[in-house]
C-alpha positions in Angstrom: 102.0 79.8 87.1 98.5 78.4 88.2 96.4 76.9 85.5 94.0 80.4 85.9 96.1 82.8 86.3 96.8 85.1 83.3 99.4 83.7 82.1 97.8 80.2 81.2 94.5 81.4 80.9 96.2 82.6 77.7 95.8 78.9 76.6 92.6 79.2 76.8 91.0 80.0 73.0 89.3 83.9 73.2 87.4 85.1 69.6 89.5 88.5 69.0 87.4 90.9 66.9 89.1 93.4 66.0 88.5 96.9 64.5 91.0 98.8 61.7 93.5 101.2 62.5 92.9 105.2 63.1 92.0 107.4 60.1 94.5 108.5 57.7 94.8 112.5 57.7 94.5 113.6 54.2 95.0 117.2 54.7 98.7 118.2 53.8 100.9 119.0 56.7 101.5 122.7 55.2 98.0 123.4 55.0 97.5 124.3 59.1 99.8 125.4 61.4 97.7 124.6 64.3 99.4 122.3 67.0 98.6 118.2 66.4 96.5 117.5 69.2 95.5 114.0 70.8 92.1 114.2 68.8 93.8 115.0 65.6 96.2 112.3 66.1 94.3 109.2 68.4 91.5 108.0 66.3 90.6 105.0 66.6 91.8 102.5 69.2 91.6 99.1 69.8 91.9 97.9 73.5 92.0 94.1 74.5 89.7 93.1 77.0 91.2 90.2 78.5 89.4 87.6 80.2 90.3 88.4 83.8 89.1 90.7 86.6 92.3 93.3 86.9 92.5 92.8 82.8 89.2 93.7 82.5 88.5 96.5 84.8 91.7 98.0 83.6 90.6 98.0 79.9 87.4 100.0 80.9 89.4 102.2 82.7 91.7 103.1 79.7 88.4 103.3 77.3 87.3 106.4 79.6 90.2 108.0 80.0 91.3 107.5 76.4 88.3 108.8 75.4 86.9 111.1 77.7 90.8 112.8 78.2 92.4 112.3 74.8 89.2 112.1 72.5 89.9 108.6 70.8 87.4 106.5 69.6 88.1 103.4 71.9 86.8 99.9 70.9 86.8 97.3 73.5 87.3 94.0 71.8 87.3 90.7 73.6 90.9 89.1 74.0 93.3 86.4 75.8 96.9 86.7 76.6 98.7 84.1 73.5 95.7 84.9 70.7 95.8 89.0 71.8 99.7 89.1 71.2 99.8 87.3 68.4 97.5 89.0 66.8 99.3 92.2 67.8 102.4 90.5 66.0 101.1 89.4 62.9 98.2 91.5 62.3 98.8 95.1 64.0 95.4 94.6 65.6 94.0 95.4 68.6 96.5 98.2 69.2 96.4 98.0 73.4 96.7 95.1 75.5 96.6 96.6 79.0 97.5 93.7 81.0 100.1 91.7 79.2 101.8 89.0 81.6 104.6 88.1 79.1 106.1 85.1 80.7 104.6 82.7 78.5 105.6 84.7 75.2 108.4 86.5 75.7 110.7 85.4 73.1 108.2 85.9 70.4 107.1 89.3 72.1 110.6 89.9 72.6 111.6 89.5 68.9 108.5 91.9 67.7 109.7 94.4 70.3 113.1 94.4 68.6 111.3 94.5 64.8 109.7 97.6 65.6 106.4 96.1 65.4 105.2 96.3 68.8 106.2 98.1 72.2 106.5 97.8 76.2 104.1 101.0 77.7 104.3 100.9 81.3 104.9 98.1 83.4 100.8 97.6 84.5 101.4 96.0 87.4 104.4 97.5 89.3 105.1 94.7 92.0 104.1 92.1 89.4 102.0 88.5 89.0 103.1 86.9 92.7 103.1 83.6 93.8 104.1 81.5 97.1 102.7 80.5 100.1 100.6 83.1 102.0 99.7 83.3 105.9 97.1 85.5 107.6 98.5 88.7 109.1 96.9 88.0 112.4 99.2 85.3 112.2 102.2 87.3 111.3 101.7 90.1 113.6 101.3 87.9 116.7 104.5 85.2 115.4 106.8 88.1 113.8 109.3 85.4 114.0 107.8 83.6 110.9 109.1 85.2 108.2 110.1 81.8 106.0 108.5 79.0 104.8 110.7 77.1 106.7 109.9 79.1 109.7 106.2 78.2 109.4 106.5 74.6 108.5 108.3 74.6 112.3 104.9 75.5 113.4 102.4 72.7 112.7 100.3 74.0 115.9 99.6 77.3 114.5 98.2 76.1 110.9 96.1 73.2 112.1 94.5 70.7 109.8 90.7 70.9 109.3 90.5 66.8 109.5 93.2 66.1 112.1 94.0 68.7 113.9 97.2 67.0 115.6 98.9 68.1 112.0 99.8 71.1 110.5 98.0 72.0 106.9 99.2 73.6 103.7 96.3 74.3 101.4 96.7 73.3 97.8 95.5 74.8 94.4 92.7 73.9 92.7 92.4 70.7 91.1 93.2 70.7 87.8 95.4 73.7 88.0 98.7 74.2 87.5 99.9 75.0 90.6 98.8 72.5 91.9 101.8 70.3 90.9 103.7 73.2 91.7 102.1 73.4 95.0 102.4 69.6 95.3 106.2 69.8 94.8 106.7 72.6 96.7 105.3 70.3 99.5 107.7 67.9 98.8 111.1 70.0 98.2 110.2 71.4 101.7 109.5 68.0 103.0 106.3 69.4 104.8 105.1 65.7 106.1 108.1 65.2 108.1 107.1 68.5 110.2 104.0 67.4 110.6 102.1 68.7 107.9 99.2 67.6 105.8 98.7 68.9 101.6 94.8 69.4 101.8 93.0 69.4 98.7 91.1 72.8 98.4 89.1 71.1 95.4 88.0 74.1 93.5 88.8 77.9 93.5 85.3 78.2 95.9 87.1 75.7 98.3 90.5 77.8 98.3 88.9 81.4 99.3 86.4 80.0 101.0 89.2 78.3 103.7 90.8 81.7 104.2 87.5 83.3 104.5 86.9 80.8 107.2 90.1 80.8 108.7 89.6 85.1 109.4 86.5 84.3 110.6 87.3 82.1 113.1 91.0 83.9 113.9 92.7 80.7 113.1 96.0 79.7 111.0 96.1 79.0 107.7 99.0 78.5 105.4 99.1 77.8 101.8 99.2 78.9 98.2 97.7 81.7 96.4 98.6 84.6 94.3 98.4 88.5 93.7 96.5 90.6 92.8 93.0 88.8 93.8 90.0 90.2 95.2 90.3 87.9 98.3 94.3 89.7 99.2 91.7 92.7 99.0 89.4 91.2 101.7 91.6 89.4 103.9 94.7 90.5 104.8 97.4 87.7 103.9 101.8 88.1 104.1 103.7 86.3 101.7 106.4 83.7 103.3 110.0 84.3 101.9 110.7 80.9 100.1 114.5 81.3 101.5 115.5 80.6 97.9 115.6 82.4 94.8 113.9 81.1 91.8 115.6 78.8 89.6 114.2 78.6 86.1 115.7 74.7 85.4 114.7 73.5 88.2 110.9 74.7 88.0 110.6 73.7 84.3 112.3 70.3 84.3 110.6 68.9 87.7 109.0 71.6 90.0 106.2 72.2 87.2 105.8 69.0 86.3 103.3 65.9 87.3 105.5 63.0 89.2 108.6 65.0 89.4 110.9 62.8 91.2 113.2 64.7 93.2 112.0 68.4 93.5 114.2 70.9 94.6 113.4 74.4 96.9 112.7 77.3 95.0 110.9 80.7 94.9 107.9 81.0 92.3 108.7 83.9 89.9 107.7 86.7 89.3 105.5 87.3 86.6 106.2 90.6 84.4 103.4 92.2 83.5 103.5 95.2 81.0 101.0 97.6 78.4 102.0 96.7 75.1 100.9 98.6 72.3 101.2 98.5 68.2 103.6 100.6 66.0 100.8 101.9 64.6 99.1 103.8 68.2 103.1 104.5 69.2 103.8 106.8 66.6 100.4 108.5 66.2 99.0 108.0 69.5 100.9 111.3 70.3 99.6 112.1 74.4 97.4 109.1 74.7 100.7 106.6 74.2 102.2 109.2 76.9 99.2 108.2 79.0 99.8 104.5 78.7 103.5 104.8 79.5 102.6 106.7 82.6 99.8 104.4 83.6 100.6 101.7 86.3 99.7 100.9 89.8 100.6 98.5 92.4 99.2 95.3 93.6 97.1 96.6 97.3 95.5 99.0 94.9 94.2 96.5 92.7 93.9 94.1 95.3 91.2 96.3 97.5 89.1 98.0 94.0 88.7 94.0 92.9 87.3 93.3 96.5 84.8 96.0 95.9 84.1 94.5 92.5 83.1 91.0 94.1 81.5 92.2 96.8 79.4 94.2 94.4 78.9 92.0 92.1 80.3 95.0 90.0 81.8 94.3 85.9 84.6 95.9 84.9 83.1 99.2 83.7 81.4 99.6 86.5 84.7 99.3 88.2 86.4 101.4 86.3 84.1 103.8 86.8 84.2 103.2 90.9 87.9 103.4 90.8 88.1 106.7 88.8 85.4 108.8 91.3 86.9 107.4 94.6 91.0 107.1 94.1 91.7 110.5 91.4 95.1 110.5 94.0 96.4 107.2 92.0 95.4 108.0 88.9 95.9 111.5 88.5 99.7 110.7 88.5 99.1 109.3 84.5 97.6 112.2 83.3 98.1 115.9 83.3 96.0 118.6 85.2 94.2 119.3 81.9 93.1 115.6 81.0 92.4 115.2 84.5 89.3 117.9 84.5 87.9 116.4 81.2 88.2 113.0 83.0 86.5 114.3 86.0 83.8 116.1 83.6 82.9 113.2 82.2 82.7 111.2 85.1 
C-alpha cells in the first residue's frame, strides 16, 4: 500500500482524545413500558476522525446523521488508523471508526472481533482500497484492445515519455512512498524497459496529479500508478489495467514491497478491506443508530466525484458532508428509514 494511503498513514502518530461512554440509565426497566428509542439508548458517541479526505468527510457525515436522525450526542475526536484501533482494543474508546482499512491490523483486530470487544459494521467502502496501474479512458475507449498491463506495455507510442518521447512512460509514486518500491518492482517484474518504457519519477504527490491533469488536457497517454478513491479518479476519468495475475501475498511481502528486491515477480496489488468498526459498548446499546452503521456503505465513483467537489472547493469534511447529504439523499437514503430520513432532511 503507498506510504499515504490509509493504511500506512496509520504509522503516522495521531493524539486521540477521547470522550467516556453513553449515560447509564438508572431508571428500573419495570418502571416505563414505553418502547427504547434511539435517544433513550444512543448517548454519547465517539466517532474517529481520521486523517484523510474520505475518512474525514465520512465521519461528518455520520455526526449529522447520528445526531440529527437518531439523537446521539456525537463527539468528533481526532484519530489514525493503528492508534484509533488500538485504542478501540484496549480502551473501548472512541466507539466508531468509520473508515477502517484493516490490512495492517487484522490479526489484532481480528482477535478483538472474536473476544467480543469490538465489531465489523458495514463494509465502508464496498469496491475497497484499489491499487494498479491506471490509464486515461480516452485511451481505453479509443484502444479497447488494452485491457492488461501487458497489453499497454506493447504500446510504448501511445504513453509517450515527457523527456524522450521515442519511449514509452510509466509514472511512479511519490518519493518516499511506499509504492514507490512497489511501483519500482512492478516495473521490473513486467520488464517495462525492454518494451521501450521509461519509470519517470513523479517527485511529489503535486507532480503525480498534476501529469494526469496534464495528460487530459492535452488528450495524451498516460500510464502509471495511482489508487482509489481520490479526488483526482473524480476529475479525470482513469481505467484500471488488469495485472493478468492475482495477488500473491509471499511474493509482495518478501520482494515486491521491498527496497532492492532482487528478482520480483508479477502480481496484482490487493485489495484493501475497508470496514466500520464499532465498540461493544455502542453495539449493544446503540440500538437503530448501530443499524444505521451496518447499513451505511457506498462505492468508490461516489466517493471518488463528492471528494472532487471537496478539492475543487476547497471544501473540509463537514462541509462535505453536508454537500453530499442535500445533493445525493438517493445513496444515502438507502441507510436509513423513511422516518430518520425527514429528521435528516429537517435538519439539513
Amino acid at each position: 500500500m503507498m506510504q499515504r494511503t490509509p493504511l500506512t498513514l496509520s504509522l503516522l502518530a495521531a493524539a486521540v482524545v477521547l470522550a467516556a461512554c453513553g449515560k447509564k440509565d438508572d431508571t428500573p426497566a419495570a418502571a416505563s413500558s414505553a418502547p427504547v428509542t434511539a435517544e433513550a439508548t444512543c448517548g454519547k458517541v465517539t466517532v474517529a476522525n481520521m486523517t484523510w479526505q474520505s475518512a474525514e468527510v465520512l465521519a461528518h457525515i455520520d455526526q449529522i446523521i447520528l445526531s440529527s436522525g437518531y439523537g446521539c450526542d456525537v463527539e468528533i475526536v481526532p484519530g489514525d488508523t493503528m492508534p484509533t484501533l488500538t485504542s478501540m482494543m484496549e480502551r473501548g474508546q472512541p466507539d466508531v471508526a468509520p473508515e477502517a482499512w484493516i490490512n495492517a491490523v487484522r490479526r489484532p483486530l481480528e482477535a478483538a472481533v472474536a473476544e467480543g470487544k469490538l465489531h465489523f459494521a458495514a463494509r465502508a467502502l464496498q469496491d475497497g482500497g484499489v491499487e494498479g496501474w491506471w490509464i486515461p479512458k480516452y485511451i481505453a475507449d479509443a484502444n479497447p484492445d488494452i485491457k492488461t498491463i501487458d497489453d499497454a506495455l506493447a504500446r510504448p507510442d501511445l504513453f509517450p515519455a515527457p523527456e524522450d518521447r521515442t519511449k514509452g512512460a510509466v509514472h511512479n509514486c511519490p518519493s518516499g512512498w511506499n509504492c514507490q518500491i512497489t511501483t519500482g518492482n512492478a516495473f521490473k517484474a513486467w520488464d517495462a524497459a525492454s518494451k521501450g518504457f521509461q519509470l519517470v519519477d513523479t517527485g511529489s504527490a503535486a507532480g503525480l496529479d498534476g501529469s494526469i491533469a496534464r495528460a487530459y488536457e492535452r488528450q495524451q497517454g498516460w500510464l502509471g500508478y495511482y489508487w482509489a478513491p481520490t479526488s483526482i479518479l473524480g476529475k479525470y476519468q482513469m481505467v484500471k489495467l488488469d495485472a493478468g495475475v492475482p495477488h500473491n501475498p509471499e511474493y509482495w511481502e518478501t520482494c515486491n514491497s521491498v527496497s532492492d528486491c532482487a528478482d520480483p515477480q508479477r502480481s496484482d496489488w490487493a485489495t484493501a478491506e475497508v470496514f466500520t468498526v464499532v465498540t461493544d459498548r455502542f453495539k449493544q446499546q446503540g440500538g437503530p443508530a448501530y443499524d444505521y452503521l451496518a447499513s451505511r456503505s457506498w462505492g468508490n465513483d461516489t466517493v471518488n466525484a463528492l471528494l472532487a467537489w471537496m478539492s475543487d472547493n476547497q471544501a473540509e469534511g463537514a462541509r462535505g458532508a453536508r454537500h453530499f447529504l442535500q445533493t445525493q439523499p438517493e445513496v444515502w437514503m438507502q441507510w436509513v428509514t423513511p422516518e430518520v430520513a425527514e429528521k435528516v432532511k429537517a435538519a439539513l
